[in-house]
C-alpha positions as CSV (number, residue, x, y, z in Angstrom):
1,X,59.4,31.6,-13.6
2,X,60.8,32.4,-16.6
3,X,64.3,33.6,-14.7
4,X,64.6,30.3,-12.9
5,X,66.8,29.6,-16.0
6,X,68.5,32.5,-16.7
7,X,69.4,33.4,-13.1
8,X,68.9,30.1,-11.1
9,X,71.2,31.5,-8.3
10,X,69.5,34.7,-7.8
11,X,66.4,32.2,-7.8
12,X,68.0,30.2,-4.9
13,X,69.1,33.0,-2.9
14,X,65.7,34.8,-3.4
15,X,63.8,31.4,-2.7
16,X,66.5,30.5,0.4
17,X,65.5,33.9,1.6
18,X,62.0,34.0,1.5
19,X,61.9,30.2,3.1
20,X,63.9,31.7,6.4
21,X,62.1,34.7,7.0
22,X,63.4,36.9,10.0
23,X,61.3,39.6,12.4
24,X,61.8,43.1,11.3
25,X,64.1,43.7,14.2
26,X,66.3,41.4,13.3
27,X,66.6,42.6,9.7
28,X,67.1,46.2,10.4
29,X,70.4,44.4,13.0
30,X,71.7,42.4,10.2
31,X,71.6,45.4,7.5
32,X,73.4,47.3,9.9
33,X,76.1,45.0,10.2
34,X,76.4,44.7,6.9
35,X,77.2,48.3,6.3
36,X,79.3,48.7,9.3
37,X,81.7,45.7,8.5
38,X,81.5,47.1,4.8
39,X,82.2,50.7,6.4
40,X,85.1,49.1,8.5
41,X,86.6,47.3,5.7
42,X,86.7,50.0,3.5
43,X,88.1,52.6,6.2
44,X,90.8,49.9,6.5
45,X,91.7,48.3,3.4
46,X,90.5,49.9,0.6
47,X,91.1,53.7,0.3
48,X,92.1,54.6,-2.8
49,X,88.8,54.1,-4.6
50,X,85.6,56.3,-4.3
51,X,83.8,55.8,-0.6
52,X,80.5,55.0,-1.8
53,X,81.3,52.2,-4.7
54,X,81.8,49.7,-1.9
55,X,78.3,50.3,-0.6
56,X,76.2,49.2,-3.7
57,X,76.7,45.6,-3.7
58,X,75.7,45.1,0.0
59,X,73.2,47.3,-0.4
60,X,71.5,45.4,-3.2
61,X,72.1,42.3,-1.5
62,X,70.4,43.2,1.6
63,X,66.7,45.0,-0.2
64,X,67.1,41.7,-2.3
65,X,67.3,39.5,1.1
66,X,65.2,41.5,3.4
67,X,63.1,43.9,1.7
68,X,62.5,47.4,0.9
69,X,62.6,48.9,4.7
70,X,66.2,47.4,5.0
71,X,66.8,48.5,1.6
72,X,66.4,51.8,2.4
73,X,67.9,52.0,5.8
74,X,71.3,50.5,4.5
75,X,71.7,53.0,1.8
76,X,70.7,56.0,4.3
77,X,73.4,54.5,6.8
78,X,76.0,53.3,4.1
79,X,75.9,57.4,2.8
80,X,76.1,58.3,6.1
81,X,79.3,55.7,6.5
82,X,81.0,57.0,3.8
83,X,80.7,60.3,4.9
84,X,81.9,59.8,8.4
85,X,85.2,58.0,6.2
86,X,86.0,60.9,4.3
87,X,85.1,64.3,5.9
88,X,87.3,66.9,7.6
89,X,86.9,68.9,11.2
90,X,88.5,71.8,9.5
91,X,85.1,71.7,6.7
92,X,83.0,74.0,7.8
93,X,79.8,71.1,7.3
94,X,82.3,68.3,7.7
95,X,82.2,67.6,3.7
96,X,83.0,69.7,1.2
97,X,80.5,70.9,-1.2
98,X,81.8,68.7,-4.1
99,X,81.9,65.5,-1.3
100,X,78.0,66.7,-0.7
101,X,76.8,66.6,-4.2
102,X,78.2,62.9,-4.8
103,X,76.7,61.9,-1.0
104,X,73.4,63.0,-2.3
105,X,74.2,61.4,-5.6
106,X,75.5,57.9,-4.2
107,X,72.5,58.4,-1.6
108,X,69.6,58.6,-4.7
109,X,71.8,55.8,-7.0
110,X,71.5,53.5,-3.8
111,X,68.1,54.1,-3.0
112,X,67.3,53.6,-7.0
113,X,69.2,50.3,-6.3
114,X,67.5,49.4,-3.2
115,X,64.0,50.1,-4.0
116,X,64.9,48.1,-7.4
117,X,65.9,45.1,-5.7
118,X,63.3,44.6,-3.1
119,X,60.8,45.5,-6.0
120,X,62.7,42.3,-7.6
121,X,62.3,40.6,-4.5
122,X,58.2,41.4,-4.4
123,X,57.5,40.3,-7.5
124,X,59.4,37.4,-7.2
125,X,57.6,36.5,-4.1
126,X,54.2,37.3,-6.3
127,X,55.1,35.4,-8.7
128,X,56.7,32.2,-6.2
129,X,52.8,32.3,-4.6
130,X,50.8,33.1,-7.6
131,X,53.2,29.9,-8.9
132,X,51.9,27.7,-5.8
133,X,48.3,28.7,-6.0
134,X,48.7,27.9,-9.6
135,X,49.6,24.5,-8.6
136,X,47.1,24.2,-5.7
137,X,44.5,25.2,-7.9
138,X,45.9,22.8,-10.5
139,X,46.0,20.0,-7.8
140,X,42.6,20.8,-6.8
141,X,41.2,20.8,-10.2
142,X,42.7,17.0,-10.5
143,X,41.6,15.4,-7.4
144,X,38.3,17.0,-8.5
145,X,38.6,15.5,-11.8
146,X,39.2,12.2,-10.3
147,X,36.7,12.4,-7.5
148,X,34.2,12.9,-10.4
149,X,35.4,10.4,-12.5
150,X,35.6,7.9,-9.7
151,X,32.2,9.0,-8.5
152,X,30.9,8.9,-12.7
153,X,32.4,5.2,-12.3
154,X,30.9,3.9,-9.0
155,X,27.4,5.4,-9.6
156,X,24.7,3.1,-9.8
157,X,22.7,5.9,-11.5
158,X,23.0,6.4,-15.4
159,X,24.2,10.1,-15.4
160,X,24.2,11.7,-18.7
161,X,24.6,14.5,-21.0
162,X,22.0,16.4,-23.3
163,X,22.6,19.0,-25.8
164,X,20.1,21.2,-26.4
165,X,18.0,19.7,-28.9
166,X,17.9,16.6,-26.1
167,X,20.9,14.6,-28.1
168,X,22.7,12.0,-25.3
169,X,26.6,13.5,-25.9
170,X,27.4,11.7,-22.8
171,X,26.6,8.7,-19.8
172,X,28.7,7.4,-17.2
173,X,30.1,4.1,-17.1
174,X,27.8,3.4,-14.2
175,X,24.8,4.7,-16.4
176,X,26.1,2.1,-19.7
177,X,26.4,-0.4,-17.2
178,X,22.6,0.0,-15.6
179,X,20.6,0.8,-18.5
180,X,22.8,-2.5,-20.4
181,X,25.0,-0.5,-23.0
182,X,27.3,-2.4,-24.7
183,X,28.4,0.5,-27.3
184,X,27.7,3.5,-26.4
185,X,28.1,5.1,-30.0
186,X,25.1,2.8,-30.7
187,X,23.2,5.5,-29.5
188,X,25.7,8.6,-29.4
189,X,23.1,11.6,-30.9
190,X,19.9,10.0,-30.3
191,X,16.6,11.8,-29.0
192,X,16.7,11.0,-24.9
193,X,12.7,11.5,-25.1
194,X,12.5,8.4,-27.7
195,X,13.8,5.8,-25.0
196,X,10.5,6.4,-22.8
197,X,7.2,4.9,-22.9
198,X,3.7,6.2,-22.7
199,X,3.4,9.2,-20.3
200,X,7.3,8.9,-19.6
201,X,8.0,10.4,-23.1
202,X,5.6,13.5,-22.5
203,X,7.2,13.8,-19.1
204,X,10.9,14.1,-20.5
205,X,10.2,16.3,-23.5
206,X,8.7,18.6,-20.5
207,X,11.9,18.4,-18.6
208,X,13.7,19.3,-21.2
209,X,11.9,22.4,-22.1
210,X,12.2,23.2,-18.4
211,X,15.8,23.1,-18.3
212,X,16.2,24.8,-21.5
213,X,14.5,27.5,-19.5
214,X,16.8,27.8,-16.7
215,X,14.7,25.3,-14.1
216,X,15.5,21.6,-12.9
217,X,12.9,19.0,-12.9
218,X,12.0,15.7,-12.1
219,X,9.8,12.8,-12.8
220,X,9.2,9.1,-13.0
221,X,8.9,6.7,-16.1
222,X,9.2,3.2,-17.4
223,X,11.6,3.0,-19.7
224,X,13.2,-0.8,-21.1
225,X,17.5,-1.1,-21.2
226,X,19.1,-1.6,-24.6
227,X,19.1,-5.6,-23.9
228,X,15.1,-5.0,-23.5
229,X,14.9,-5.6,-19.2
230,X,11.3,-2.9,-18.9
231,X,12.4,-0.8,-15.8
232,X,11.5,2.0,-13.6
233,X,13.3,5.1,-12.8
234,X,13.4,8.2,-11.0
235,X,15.1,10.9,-13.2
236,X,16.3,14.4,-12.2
237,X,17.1,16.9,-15.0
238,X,18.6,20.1,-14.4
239,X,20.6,22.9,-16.8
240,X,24.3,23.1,-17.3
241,X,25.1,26.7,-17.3
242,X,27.9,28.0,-19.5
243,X,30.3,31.2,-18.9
244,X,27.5,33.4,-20.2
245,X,25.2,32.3,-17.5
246,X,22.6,30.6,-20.0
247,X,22.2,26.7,-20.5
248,X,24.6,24.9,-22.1
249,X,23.8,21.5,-21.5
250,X,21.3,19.4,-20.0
251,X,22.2,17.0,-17.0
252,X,20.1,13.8,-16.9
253,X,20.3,11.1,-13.8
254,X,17.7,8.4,-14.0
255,X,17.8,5.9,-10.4
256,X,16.4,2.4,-11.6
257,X,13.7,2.2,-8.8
258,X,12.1,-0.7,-10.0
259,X,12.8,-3.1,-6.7
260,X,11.1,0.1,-4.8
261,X,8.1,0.0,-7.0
262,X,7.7,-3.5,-6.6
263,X,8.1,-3.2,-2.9
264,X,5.3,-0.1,-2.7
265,X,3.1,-2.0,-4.8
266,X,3.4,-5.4,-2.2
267,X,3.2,-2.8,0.7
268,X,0.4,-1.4,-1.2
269,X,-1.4,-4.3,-1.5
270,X,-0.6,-5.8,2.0
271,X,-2.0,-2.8,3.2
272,X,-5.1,-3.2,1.3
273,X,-5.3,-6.7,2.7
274,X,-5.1,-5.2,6.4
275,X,-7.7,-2.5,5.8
276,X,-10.4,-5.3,4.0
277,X,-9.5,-7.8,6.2
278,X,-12.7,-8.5,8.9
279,X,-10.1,-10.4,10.9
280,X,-9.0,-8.1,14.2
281,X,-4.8,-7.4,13.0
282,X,-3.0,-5.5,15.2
283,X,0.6,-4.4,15.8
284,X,2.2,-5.0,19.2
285,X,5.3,-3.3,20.8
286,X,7.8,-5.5,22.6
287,X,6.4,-4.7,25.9
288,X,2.6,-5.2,24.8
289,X,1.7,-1.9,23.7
290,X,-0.5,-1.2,20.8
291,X,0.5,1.0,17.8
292,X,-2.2,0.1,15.3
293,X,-5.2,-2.1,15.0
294,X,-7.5,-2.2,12.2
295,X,-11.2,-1.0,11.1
296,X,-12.9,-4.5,11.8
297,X,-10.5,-5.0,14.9
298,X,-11.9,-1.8,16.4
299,X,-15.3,-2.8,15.6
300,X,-14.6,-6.5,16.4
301,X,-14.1,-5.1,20.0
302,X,-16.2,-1.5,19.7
303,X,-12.6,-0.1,20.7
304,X,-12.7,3.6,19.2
305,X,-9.0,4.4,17.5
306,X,-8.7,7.4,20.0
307,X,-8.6,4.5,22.7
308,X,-5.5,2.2,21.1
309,X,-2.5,4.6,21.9
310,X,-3.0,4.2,25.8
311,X,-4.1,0.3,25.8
312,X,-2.0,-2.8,26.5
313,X,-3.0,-5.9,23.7
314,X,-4.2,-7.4,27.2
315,X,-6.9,-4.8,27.5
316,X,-8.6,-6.6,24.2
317,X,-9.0,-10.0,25.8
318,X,-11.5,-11.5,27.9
319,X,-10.0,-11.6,31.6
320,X,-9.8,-15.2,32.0
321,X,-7.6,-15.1,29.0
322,X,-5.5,-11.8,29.5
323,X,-3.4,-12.5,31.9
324,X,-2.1,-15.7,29.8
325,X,-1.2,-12.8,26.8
326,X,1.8,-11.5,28.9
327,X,2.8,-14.7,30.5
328,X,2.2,-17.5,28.5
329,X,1.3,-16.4,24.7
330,X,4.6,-13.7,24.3
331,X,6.9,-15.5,25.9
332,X,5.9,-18.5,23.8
333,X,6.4,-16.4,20.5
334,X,10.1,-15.6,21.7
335,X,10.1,-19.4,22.1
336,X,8.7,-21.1,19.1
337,X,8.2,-18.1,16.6
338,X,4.7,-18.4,16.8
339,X,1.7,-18.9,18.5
340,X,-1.9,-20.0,17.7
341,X,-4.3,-21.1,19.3
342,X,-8.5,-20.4,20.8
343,X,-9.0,-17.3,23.0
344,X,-11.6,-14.9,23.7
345,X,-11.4,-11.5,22.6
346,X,-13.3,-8.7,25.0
347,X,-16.7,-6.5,23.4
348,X,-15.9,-3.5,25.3
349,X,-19.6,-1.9,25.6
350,X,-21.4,-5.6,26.3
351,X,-18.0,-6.7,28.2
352,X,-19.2,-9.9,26.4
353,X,-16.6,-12.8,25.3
354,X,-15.8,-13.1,21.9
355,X,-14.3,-16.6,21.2
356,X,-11.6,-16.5,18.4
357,X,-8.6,-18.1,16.4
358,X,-5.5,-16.1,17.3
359,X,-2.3,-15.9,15.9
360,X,0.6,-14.1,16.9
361,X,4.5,-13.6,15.1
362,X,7.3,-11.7,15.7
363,X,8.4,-8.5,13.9
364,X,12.1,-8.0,12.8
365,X,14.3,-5.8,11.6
366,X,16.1,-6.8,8.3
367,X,19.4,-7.9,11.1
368,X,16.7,-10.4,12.5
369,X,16.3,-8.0,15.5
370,X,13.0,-8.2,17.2
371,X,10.9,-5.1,17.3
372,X,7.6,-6.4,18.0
373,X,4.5,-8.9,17.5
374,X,1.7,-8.5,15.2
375,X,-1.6,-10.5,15.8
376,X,-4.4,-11.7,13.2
377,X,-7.1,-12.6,15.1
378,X,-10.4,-14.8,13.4
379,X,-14.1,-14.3,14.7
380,X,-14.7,-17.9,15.7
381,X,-18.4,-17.2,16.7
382,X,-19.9,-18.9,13.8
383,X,-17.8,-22.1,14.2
384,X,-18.9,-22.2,17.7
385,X,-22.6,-21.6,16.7
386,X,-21.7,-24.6,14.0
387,X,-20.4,-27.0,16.2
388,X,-23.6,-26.1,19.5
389,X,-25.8,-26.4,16.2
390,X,-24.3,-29.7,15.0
391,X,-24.4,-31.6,18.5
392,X,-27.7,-30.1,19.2
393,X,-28.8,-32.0,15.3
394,X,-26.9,-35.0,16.7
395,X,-29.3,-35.2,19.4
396,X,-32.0,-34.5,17.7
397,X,-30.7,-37.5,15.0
398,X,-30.2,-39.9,18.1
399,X,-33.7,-38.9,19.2
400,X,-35.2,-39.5,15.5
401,X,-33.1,-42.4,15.1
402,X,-35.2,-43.8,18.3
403,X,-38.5,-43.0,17.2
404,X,-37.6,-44.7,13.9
405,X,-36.3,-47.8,15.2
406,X,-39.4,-47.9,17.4
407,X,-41.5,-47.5,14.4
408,X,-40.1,-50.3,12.5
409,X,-40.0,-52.6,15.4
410,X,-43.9,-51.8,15.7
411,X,-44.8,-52.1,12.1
412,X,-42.4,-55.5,11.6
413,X,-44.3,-56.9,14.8
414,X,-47.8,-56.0,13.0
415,X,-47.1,-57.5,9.9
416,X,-45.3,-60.6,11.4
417,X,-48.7,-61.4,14.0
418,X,-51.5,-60.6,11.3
419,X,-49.3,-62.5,8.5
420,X,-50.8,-66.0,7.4
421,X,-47.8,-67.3,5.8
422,X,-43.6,-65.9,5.8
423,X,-43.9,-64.7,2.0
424,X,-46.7,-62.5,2.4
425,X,-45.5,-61.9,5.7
426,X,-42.0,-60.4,3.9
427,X,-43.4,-58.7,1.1
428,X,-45.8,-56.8,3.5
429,X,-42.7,-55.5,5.9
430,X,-40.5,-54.9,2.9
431,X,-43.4,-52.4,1.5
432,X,-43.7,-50.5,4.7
433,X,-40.1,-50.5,5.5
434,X,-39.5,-48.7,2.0
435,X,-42.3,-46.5,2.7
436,X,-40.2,-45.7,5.7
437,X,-37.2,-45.0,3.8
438,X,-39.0,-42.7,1.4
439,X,-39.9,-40.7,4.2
440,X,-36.7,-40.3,6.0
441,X,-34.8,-39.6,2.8
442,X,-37.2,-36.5,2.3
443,X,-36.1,-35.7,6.1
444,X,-32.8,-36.0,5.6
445,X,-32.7,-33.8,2.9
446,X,-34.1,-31.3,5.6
447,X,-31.4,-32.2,7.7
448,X,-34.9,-33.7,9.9
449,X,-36.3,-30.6,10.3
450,X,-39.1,-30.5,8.1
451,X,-40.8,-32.5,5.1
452,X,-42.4,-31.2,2.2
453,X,-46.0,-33.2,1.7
454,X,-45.5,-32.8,-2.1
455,X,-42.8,-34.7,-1.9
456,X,-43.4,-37.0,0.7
457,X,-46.6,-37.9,-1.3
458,X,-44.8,-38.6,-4.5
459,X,-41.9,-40.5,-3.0
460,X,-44.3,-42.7,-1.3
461,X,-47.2,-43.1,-3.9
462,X,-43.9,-43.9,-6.7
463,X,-43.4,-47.6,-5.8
464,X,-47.6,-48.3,-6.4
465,X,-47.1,-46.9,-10.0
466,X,-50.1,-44.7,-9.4
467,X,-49.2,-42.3,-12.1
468,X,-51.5,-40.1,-13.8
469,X,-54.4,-42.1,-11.9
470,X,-53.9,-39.8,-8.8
471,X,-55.6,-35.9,-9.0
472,X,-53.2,-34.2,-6.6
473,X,-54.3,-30.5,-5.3
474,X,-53.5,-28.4,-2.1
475,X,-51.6,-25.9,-0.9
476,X,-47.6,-26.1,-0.7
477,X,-47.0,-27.2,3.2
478,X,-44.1,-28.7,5.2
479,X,-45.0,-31.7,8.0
480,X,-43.2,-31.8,11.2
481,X,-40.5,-34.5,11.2
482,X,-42.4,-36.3,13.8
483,X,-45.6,-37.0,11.8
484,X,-44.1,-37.3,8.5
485,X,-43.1,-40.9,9.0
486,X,-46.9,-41.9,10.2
487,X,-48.5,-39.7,7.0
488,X,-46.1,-42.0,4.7
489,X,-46.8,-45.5,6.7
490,X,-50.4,-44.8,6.5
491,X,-50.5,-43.2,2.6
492,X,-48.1,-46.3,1.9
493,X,-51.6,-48.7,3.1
494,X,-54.4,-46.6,1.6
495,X,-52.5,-46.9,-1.8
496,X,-52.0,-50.9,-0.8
497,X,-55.4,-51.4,-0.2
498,X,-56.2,-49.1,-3.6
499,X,-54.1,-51.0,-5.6
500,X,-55.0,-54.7,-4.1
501,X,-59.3,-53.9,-3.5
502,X,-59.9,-50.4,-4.4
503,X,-60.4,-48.3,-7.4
504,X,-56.5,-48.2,-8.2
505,X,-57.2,-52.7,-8.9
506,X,-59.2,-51.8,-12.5
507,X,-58.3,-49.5,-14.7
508,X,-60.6,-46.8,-14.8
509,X,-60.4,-46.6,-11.4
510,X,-58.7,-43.0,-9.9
511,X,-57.9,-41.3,-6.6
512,X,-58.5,-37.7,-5.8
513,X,-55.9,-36.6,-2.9
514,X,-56.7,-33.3,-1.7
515,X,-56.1,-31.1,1.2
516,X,-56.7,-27.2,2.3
517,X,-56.4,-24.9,5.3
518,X,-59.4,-23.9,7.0
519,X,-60.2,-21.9,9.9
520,X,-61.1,-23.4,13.2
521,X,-63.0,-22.5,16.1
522,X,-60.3,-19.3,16.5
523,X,-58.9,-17.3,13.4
524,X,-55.9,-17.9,15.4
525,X,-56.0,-21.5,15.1
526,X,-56.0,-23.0,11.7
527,X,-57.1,-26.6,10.8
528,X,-55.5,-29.4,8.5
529,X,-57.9,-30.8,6.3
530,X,-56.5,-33.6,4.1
531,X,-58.8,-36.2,2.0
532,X,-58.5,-39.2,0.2
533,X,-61.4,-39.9,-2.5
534,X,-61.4,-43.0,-4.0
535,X,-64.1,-43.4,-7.7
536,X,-64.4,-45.9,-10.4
537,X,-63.3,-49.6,-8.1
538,X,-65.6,-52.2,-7.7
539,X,-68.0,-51.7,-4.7
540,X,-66.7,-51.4,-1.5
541,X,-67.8,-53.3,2.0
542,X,-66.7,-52.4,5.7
543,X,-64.4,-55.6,6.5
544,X,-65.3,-57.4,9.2
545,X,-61.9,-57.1,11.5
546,X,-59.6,-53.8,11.1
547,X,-56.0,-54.9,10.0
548,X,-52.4,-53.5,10.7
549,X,-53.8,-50.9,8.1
550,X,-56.7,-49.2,9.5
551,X,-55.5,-49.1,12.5
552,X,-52.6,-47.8,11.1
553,X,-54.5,-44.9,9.0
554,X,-56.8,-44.3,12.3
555,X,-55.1,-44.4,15.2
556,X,-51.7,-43.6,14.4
557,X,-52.6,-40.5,12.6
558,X,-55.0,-39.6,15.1
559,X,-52.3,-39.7,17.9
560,X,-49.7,-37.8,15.9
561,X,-51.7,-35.4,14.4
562,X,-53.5,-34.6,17.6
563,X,-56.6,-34.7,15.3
564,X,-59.5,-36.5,13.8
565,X,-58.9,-39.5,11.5
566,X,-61.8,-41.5,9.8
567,X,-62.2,-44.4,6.9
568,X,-65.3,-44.2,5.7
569,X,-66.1,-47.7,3.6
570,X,-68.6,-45.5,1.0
571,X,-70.0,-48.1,-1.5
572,X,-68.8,-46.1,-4.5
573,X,-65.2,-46.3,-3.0
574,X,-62.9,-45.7,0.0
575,X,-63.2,-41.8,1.5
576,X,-60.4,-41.2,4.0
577,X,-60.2,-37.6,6.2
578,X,-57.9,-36.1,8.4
579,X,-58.8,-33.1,10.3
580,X,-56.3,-31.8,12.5
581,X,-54.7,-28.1,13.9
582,X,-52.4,-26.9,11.6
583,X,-49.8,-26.4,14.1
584,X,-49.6,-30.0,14.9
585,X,-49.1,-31.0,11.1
586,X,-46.8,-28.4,9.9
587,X,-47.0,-24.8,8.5
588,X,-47.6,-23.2,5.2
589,X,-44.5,-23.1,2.9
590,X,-43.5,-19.3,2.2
């Protein structure tokens, strides 16, 4: 105040005062007290002098100490005290008219005084609180001031300001620090639209616009820092309204949300890999429940979704295996982490078993706190159907292997007995054996299921150097693997006996092989009809004994065909035929 200085005792006693304040009882007591040891001291000691002077001071003193309503009331009584002092019994109204006139004067001067001190009083108690509001307000407006600066500070965001024209005026220390500012004058007054890219800078010129007009906005962008880090951000932008109640100033604060974005996008694409996946992936609760299983889970099982919320991840498996899910397969998660192994999932509608490669995990909270399992479950139906197929084909190989080795040990026990000497006797068994091996490569190749004659002829005709002496036409067929090795032994001797006696022994010599498919005694039973012509040899003979070879070429084919087989010794050269039911041979190739 400015009176602090020049009256700093009335300011103490006024302060002293209004720091001890009294009930109103209490002050009325003290101002009459006042007055009455005033009154008595006055009566007493003090005589000569006018009644009423005494009264002012304490009079002053008290409206100054205890307000108006004390003021008041001590210059009513203090009149009324100096009247008592100085009247007469023998006046007829106790004063005399003079003594009247200065009582009512003295009364008006000391309610003048009164009602001027206690006014001093009230305004220096409305100035003493407007003085601490002042300060409260003043204290206020600091710790504000340095909550915001400490908040400006700790903020991870970059919080700035725009002028109107989109102009940065301003960003936070937290701000310089994110977006890599190393001088912020650098960029003091530059466009705040020019630091987005693509899409970004449309979106910002549009928030800006927006809070010109009054309204706050938001958006995200990519936008790179000043060392050239490309980052993501969410940005808020809002007006700053001045006094007038239009925008001043435009509030920008951009959240680098770039970890987030590359968390969405590997949440994203996890969750792609869940709904594509054909594997059965479901989330388990702690005590087995299920919360989510996927498309191909549900149709894995032909579980509809409205079924999942009330089921148990038991329910799923087969029942020899559920009862392992709660008391071996959990507990050994909780154990080891993991678990994997072969079960058998449950087809609901055909209650059939579905054999499959499960695993199961844990699921915890970031503090490692378990809050679950989670299961990816593999159809293992097809390896199953693999491995039945591969050891029924590993019979089947043991079986061919047999028939084979019986073969051989047939045709080397021929060609050893009719053999004259051990050289003929090895080339012969070497031919047929690699006749053999022609034909069980071409089986091979069909993992033994089937031979195609095409080939079979050509693999076993090769080794004779035949070449363009052979006509070759038919129809594209497969042979059974059972009568493919006999076809080839006994094509390996007609071409042996071409080559040695026959028409392929000169050279203008040739051999037509031919063969169709003709109907037989029943439209549902067609008939094999193969033939081997031979034209241009020398003149041919029956032999007088039949050989390994035409026994070979007759019986043989005759057994395994379940048909007709004939050599017929024609003069003009060798005519073979083979007639048998096409369903004994093979079948026509699609």
């Amino acid at each position: 105040m400015p009176h602090a200085k020049s009256l700093p005792a009335l300011d103490q006693l006024l302060t002293w005062s209004l720091d001890r304040p009294v009930t109103r009882p209490a002050r009325y007591l003290i101002a009459t007290l006042v007055i009455a040891v005033v009154a008595v001291f006055r009566a007493s000691a003090i005589t000569s002098i006018l009644p009423w002077l005494l009264f002012i001071p304490p009079i002053l003193l008290i409206a100054l100490m205890l307000g108006r309503g004390p003021g008041i009331y001590a210059s009513v009584l203090a009149m009324v005290a100096a009247a008592a002092s100085i009247g007469r019994p023998d006046n007829a109204f106790w004063l005399t008219e003079v003594q009247w006139v200065a009582s009512v004067i003295f009364l008006m001067i000391a309610l003048g005084v009164a009602l001027l001190a206690a006014d001093v009083r009230a305004a220096f108690e409305r100035a003493r609180r407007l003085t601490a509001e002042k300060d409260h307000a003043l204290q206020r407006l600091a710790d504000r001031e340095s909550f915001l600066t400490s908040v400006l500070a700790s903020s991870t965001d970059c919080i700035k300001i725009l002028d109107l024209d989109a102009r940065l005026t301003f960003m936070s220390e937290g701000g310089k620090e994110v977006m890599e500012v190393s001088d912020f004058n650098a960029i003091h007054g530059c466009a705040w639209p020019d630091f987005w890219e693509g899409q970004g800078n449309a979106d910002a010129k549009a928030a800006v616009a927006m809070a010109k007009a009054g309204q706050s906005s938001s958006f995200i962008g990519k936008a790179s820092t000043m060392a050239g880090n490309e980052r993501w951000w969410h940005v808020a932008v809002s007006p700053v309204v001045g006094t007038d109640g239009t925008p001043s100033s435009i509030l920008s604060v951009s959240r680098d949300i770039t970890a987030m974005r590359a968390a969405e996008a590997e949440s994203s694409r996890l969750t792609r890999i869940v709904e594509n996946s054909k594997d059965f992936i479901a989330v388990i609760g702690l005590d087995g429940s299920v919360s989510f299983v996927n498309d191909a889970g549900l149709a894995m099982v032909g579980v509809d979704r409205s079924q999942v919320a009330s089921m148990n991840i038991a329910d799923f498996f087969a029942a020899e295996d559920a009862d392992a899910i709660h008391a071996e397969l959990l507990p050994a998660v909780d154990r080891d982490g993991s678990w994997a192994g072969e079960r058998q999932l449950r087809h609901w509608p055909r209650d059939e078993a579905i054999p499959v490669l499960c695993t199961i995990f844990p699921i915890v909270d970031p503090d490692g706190s378990a809050l679950g399992y989670a299961t990816v479950t593999r159809d293992n139906r097809g390896q199953h159907q693999a491995r039945r197929q591969q050891e029924l084909l590993n019979d089947e190989l043991s079986h061919r292997l047999k028939n084979v080795m019986a073969v051989v040990q047939s045709v080397a026990s021929q060609t050893l007995r009719q053999a004259t000497d051990l050289r003929s006797a090895n080339e012969a068994l070497g031919a047929r054996l690699t006749a053999l091996s022609q034909a069980t490569d071409v089986l091979t190749a069909k993992s033994w299921m089937e031979a195609d004659l095409h080939e079979v002829i050509g693999r076993t005709l090769a080794p004779h150097g035949v070449g363009d002496r052979l006509d070759l036409h038919g129809p594209a067929i497969t042979l059974k693997p059972q009568v493919t090795m006999a076809f080839a032994l006994a094509l390996h001797e007609l071409a042996t006996n071409a080559c040695k006696y026959g028409a392929l022994s000169v050279e203008v010599g040739r051999v037509a092989l031919s063969w169709q498919i003709s109907d037989g005694a029943s439209a549902e039973e067609p008939r094999f009809q193969l033939e081997w012509r031979e034209k241009g040899g020398p003149p041919v003979a029956r032999p007088d004994r039949h050989g390994f070879g035409s026994r070979m070429i007759e019986q043989s084919l005759r057994a395994y065909f379940q048909g007709d087989a004939l050599l017929d010794f024609e003069p003009t050269g060798l005519i073979f035929t083979l007639n048998a039911p096409l369903a004994e041979a093979g079948r026509l190739r699609d």
